[in-house]
C-alpha positions as a Markdown table, in Angstrom:
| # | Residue | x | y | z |
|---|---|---|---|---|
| 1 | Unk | -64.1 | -65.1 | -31.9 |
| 2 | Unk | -61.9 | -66.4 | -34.3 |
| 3 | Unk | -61.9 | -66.3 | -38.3 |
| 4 | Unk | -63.5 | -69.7 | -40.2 |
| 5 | Unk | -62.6 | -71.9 | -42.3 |
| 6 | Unk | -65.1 | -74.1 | -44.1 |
| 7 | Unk | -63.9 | -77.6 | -45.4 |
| 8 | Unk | -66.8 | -78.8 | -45.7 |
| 9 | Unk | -70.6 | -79.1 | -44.9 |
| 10 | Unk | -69.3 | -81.0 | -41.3 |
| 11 | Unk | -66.4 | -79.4 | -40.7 |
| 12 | Unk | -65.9 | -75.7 | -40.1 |
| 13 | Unk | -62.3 | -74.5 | -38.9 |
| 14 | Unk | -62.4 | -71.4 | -36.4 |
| 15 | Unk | -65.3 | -69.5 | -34.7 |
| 16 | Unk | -65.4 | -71.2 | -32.0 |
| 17 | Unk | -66.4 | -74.3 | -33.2 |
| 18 | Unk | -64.8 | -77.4 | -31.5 |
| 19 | Unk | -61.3 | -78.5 | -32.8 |
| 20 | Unk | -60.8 | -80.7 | -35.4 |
| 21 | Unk | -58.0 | -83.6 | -35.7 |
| 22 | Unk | -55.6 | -83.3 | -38.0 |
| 23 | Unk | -53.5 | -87.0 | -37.4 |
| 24 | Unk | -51.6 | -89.7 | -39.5 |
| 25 | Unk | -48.6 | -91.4 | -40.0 |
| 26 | Unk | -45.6 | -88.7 | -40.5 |
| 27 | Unk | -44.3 | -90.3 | -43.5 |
| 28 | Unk | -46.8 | -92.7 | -45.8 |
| 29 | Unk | -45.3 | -96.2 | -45.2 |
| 30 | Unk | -47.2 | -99.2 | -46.5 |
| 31 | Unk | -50.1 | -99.9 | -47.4 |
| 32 | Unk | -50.7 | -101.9 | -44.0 |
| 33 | Unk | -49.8 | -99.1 | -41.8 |
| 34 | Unk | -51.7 | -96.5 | -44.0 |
| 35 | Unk | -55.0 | -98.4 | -43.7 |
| 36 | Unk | -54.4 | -99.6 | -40.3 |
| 37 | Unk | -53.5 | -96.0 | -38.7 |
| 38 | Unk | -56.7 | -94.4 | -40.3 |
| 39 | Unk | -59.0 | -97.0 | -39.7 |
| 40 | Unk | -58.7 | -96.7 | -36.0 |
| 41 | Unk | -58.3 | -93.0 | -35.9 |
| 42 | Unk | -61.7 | -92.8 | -37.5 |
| 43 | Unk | -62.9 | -95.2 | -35.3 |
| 44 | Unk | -61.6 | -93.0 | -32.3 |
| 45 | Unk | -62.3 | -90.1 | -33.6 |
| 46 | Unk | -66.0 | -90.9 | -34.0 |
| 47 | Unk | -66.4 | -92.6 | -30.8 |
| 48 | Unk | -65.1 | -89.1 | -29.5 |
| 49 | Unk | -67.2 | -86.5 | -31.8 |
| 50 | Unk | -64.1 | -85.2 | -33.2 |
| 51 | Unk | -64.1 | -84.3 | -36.4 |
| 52 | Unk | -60.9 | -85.4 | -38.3 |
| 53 | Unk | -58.5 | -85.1 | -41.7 |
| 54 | Unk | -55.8 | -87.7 | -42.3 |
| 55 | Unk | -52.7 | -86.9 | -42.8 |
| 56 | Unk | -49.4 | -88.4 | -44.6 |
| 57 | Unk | -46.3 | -87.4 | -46.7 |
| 58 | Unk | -46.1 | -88.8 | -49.5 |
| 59 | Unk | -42.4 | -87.2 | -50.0 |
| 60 | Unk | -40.3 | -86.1 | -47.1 |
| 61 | Unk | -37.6 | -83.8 | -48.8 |
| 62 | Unk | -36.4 | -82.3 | -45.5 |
| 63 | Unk | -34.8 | -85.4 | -44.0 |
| 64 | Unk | -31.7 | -84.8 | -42.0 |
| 65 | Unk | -29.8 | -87.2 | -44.0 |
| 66 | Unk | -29.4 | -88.1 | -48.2 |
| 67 | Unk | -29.8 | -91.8 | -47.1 |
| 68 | Unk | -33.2 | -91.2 | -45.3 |
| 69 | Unk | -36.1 | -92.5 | -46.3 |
| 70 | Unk | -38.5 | -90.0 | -47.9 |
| 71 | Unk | -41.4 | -91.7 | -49.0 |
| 72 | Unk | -43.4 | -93.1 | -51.4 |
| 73 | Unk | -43.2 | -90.3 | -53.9 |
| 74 | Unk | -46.4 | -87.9 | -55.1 |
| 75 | Unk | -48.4 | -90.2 | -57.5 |
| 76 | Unk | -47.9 | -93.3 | -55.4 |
| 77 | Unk | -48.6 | -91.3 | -52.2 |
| 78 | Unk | -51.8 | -89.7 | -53.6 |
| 79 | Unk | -53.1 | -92.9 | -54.8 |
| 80 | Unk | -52.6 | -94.3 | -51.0 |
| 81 | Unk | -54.2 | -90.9 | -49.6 |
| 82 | Unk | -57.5 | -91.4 | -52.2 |
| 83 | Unk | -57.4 | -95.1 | -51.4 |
| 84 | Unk | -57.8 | -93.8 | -47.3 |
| 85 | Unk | -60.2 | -91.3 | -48.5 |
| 86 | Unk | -62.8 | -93.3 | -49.9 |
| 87 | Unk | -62.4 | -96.3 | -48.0 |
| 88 | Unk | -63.3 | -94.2 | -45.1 |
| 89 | Unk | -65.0 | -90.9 | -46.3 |
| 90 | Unk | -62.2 | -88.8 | -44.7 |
| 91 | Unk | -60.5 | -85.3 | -46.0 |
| 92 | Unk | -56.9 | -85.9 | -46.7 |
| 93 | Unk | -53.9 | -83.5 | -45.8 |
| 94 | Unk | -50.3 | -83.3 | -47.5 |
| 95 | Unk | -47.3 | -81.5 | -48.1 |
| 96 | Unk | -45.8 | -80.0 | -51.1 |
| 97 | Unk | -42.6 | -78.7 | -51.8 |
| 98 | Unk | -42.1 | -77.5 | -55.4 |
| 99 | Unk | -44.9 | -75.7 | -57.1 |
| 100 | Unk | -45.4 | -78.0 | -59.8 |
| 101 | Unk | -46.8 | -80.4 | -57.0 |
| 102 | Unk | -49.7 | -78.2 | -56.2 |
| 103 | Unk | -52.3 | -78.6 | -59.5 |
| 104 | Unk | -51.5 | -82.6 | -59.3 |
| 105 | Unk | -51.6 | -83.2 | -55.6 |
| 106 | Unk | -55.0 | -81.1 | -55.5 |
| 107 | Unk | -57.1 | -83.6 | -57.3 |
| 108 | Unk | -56.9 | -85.6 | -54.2 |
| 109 | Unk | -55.8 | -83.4 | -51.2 |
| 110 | Unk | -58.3 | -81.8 | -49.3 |
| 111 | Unk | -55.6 | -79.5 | -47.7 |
| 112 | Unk | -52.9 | -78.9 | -49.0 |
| 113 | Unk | -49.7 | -78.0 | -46.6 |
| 114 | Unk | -47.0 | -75.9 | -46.9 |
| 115 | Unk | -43.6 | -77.2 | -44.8 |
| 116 | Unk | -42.2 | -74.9 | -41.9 |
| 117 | Unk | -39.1 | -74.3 | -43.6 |
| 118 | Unk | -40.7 | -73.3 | -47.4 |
| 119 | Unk | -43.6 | -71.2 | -45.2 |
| 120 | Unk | -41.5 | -68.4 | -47.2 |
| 121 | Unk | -41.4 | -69.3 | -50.5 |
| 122 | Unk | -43.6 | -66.5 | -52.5 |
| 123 | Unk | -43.7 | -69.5 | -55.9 |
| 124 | Unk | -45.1 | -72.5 | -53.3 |
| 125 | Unk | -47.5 | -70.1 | -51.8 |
| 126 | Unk | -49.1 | -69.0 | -55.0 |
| 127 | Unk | -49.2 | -72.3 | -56.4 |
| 128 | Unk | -50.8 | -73.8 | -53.6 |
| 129 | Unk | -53.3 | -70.9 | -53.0 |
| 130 | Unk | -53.9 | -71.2 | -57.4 |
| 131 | Unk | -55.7 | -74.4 | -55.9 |
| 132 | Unk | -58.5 | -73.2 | -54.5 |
| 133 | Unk | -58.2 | -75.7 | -51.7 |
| 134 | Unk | -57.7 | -74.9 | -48.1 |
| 135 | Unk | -54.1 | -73.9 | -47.4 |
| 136 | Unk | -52.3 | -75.5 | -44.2 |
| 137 | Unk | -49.3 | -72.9 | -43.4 |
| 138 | Unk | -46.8 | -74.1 | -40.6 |
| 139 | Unk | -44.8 | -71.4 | -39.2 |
| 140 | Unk | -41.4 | -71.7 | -40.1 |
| 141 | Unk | -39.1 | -72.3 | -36.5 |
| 142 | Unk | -37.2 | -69.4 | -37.6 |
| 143 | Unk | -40.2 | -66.9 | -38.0 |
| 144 | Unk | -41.7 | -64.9 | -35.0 |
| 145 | Unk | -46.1 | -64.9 | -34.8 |
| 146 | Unk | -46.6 | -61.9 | -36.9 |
| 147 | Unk | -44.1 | -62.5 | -39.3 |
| 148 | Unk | -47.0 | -65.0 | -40.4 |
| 149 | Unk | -48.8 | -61.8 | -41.8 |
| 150 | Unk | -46.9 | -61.7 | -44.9 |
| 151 | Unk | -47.4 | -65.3 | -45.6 |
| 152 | Unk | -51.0 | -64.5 | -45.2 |
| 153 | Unk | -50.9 | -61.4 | -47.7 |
| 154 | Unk | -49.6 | -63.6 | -50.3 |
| 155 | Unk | -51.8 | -67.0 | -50.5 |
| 156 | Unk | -54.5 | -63.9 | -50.2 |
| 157 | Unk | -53.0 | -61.7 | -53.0 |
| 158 | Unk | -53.3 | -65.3 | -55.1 |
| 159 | Unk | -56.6 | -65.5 | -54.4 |
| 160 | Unk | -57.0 | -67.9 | -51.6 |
| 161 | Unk | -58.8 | -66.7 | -48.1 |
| 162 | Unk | -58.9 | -70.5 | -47.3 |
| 163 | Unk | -55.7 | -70.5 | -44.2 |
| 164 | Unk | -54.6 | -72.5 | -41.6 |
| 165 | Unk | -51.7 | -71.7 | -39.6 |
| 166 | Unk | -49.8 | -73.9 | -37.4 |
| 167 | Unk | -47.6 | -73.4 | -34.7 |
| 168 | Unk | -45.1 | -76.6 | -34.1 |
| 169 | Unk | -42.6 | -74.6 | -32.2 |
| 170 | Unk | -39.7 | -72.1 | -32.3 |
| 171 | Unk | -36.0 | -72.8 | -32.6 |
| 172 | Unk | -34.7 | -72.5 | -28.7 |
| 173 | Unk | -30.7 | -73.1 | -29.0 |
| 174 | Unk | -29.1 | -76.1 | -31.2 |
| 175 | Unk | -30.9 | -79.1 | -31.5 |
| 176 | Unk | -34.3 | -77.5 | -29.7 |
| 177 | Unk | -37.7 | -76.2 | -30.1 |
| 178 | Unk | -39.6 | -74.4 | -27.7 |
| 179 | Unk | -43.3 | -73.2 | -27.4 |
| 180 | Unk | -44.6 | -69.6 | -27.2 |
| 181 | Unk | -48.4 | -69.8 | -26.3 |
| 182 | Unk | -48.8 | -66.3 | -26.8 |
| 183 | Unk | -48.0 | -66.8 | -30.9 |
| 184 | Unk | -51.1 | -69.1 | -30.6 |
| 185 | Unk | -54.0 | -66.0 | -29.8 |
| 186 | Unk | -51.4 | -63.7 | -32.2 |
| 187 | Unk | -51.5 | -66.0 | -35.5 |
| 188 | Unk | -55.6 | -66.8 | -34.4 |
| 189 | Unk | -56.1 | -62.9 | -35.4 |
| 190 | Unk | -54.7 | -64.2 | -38.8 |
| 191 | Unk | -56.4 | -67.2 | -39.2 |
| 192 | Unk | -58.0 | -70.5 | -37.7 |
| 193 | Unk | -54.7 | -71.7 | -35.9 |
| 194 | Unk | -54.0 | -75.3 | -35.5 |
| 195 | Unk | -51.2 | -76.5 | -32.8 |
| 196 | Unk | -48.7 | -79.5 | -33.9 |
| 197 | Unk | -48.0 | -81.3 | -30.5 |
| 198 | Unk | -45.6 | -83.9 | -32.3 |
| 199 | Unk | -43.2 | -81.7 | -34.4 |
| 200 | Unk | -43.3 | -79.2 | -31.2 |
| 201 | Unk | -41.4 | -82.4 | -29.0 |
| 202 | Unk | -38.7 | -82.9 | -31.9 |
| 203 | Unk | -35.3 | -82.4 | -31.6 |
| 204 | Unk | -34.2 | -81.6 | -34.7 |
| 205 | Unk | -31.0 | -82.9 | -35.3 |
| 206 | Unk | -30.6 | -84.4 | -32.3 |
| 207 | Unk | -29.6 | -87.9 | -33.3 |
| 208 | Unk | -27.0 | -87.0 | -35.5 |
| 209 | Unk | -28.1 | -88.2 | -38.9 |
| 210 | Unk | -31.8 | -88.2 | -37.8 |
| 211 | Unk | -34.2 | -86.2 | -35.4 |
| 212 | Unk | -35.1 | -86.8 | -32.0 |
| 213 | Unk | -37.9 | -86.3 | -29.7 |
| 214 | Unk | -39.9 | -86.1 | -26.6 |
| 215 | Unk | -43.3 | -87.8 | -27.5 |
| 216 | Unk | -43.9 | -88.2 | -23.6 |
| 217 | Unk | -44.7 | -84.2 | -23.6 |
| 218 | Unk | -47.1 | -84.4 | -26.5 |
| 219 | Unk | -50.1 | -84.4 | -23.5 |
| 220 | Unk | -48.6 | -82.0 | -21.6 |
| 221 | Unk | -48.7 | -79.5 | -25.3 |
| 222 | Unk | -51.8 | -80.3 | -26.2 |
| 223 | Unk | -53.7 | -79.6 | -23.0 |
| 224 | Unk | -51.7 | -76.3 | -22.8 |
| 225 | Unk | -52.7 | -75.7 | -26.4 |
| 226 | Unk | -56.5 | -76.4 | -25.9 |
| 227 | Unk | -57.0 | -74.3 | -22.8 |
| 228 | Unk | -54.9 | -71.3 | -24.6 |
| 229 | Unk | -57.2 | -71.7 | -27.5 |
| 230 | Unk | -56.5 | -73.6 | -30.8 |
| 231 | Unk | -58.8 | -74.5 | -33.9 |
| 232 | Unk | -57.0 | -77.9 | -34.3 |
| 233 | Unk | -54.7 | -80.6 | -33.1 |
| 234 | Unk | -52.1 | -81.5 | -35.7 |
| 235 | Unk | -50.8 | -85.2 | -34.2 |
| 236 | Unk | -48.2 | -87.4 | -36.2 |
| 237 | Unk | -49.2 | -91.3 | -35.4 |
| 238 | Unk | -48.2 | -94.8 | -35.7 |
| 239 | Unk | -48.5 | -98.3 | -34.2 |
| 240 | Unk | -45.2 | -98.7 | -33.8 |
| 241 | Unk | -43.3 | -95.6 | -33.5 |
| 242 | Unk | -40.1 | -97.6 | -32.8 |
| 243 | Unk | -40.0 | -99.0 | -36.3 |
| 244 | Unk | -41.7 | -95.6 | -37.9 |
| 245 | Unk | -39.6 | -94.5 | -41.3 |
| 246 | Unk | -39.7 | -91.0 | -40.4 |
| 247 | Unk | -40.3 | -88.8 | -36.8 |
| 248 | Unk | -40.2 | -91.5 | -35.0 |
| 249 | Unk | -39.1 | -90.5 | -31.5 |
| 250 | Unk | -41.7 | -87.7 | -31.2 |
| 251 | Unk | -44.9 | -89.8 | -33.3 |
| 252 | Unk | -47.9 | -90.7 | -30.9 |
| 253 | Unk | -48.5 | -94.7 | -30.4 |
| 254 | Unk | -51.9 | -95.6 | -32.0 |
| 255 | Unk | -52.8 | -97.0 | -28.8 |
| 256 | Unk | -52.2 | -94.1 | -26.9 |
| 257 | Unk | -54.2 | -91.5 | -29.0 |
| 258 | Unk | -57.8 | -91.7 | -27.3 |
| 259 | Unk | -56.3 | -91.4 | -23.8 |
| 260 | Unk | -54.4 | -88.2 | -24.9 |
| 261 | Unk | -57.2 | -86.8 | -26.3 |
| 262 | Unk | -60.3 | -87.3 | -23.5 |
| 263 | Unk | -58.6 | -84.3 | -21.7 |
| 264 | Unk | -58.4 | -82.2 | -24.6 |
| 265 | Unk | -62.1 | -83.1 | -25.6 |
| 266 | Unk | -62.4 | -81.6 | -21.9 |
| 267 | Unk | -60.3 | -78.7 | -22.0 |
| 268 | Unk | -61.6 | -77.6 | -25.4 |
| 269 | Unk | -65.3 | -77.8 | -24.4 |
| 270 | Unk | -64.6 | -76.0 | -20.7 |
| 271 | Unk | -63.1 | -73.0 | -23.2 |
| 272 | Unk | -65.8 | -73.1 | -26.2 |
| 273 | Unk | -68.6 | -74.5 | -23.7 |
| 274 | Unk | -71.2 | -72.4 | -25.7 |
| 275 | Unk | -70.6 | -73.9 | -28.6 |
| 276 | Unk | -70.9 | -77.0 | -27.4 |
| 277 | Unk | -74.0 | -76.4 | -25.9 |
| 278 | Unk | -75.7 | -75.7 | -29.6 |
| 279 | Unk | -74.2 | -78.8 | -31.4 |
| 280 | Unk | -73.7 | -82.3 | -31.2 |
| 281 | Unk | -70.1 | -82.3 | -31.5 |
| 282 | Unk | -68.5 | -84.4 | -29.0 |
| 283 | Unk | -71.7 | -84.8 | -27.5 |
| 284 | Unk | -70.5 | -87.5 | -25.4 |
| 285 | Unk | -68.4 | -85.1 | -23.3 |
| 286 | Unk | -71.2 | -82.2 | -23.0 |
| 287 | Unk | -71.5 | -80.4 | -19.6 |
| 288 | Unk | -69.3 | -83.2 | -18.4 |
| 289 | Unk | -65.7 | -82.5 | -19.0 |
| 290 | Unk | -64.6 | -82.6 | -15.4 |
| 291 | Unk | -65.0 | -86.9 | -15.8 |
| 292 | Unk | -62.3 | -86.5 | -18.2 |
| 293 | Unk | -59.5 | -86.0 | -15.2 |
């Protein structure tokens, strides 16, 4: 059984428990697409008994090129993720990337991230974990499973117990990322382990001044990651990935998200099936997850 997490009273990250969404826009964009995106994810996500965080950057400083956009900045971006939050009474996930970011962004984050390639940085780490809130680690591409251990040590020698780690894939070559289930059961000895099935399709660099992707393997990911064993889905969305600021060639359409994630439902109760047995989540799909296919 794997270590837990507690968010909250409804949802509990780990042990077994079923997973919990983690899904949003991959850059925050306006206020239409903000409200729009989380509006129906909460409405799918209910439908489905899946319990869910939203999730956008209010400041992507890791864009391939100075004349990207990068977002709406940290006070304007928290005031859209605490509009989302009580407009719908969901958590709310973000990135930082300098430690004076962390006190500030914590008034309104629920979970606070930490970017694949700053998973390192000892100052962001101790800031973040300083928080008291639960700490969202991506594993950097360049980093093996159990190089995740020290990252671990230090949010813990700061004080903070509260991790998530996320696998979103390994760099495979120039310009491509590849999977390794096996890091999922490693970093799961860590900590609750969530699996990012849009950053795992990108190829990074791959459009010369921006990065490309594979969105269509997203499913193919997701179902792998669910039947190896994951504590969450991390999902970048939008309505119109076309016209998205940021990730757009690997972000899920809107209106593609509850298809993608009936057979995960399925997958994750078929692996956690006695769990599901002694709770109501995703009571919809429980002792039927074969109607899924």
């Amino acid at each position: 059984m794997s270590k837990t997490v507690r968010l909250n009273d409804e949802i509990v990250f780990g042990g077994e428990r079923p997973f919990v969404l983690i899904a949003g826009p991959c850059m925050l964009e306006s206020k239409e697409v903000v409200m729009e995106t989380a509006a129906r994810l909460k409405e799918i996500t209910s439908h489905l008994g899946i319990p869910f965080i939203f999730k956008g950057s209010f400041d992507k400083a890791n864009r391939s090129s100075i004349f990207s956009e990068r977002g709406p900045g940290l006070q304007a971006g928290l005031n859209m993720l605490a509009n989302v939050k009580d407009a719908f009474r969901i958590p709310v996930l973000s990135d930082i990337h300098e430690p004076s970011q962390a006190a500030l962004a914590s008034q309104v984050l629920d979970i606070i991230q930490i970017p694949a390639f700053l998973c390192r940085q000892t100052d962001l780490l101790t800031a973040a974990a300083k928080t008291g809130k639960v700490i969202n680690v991506k594993k950097g591409q360049f980093l093996s499973p159990t190089d995740m251990n020290n990252v671990v040590t230090k949010l813990k020698e700061a004080g903070n117990d509260r991790i998530l780690l996320t696998e979103r894939g390994s760099t495979f070559g120039y310009n491509n990322l590849v999977v390794d289930m096996r890091s999922l059961p490693m970093m799961r000895e860590m900590a609750p382990v969530v699996f990012d099935a849009t950053h795992s399709v990108q190829i990074p660099g791959g459009n010369g001044t921006s990065t490309g992707g594979k969105r269509e393997f997203v499913p193919y990911l997701s179902r792998a990651a669910a039947a190896v064993g994951v504590d969450a889905i991390f999902m970048e969305v939008h309505p119109n990935p076309e016209k998205a600021l940021s990730d757009g060639p690997n972000m899920v359409k809107l209106s593609d998200v509850e298809q993608i994630l009936k057979p995960i439902v399925a997958m994750d109760c078929l692996l956690k099936a006695s769990s599901y047995a002694g709770g109501n989540e995703h009571a919809e799909y429980e002792n039927e997850p074969a109607g899924l296919y």
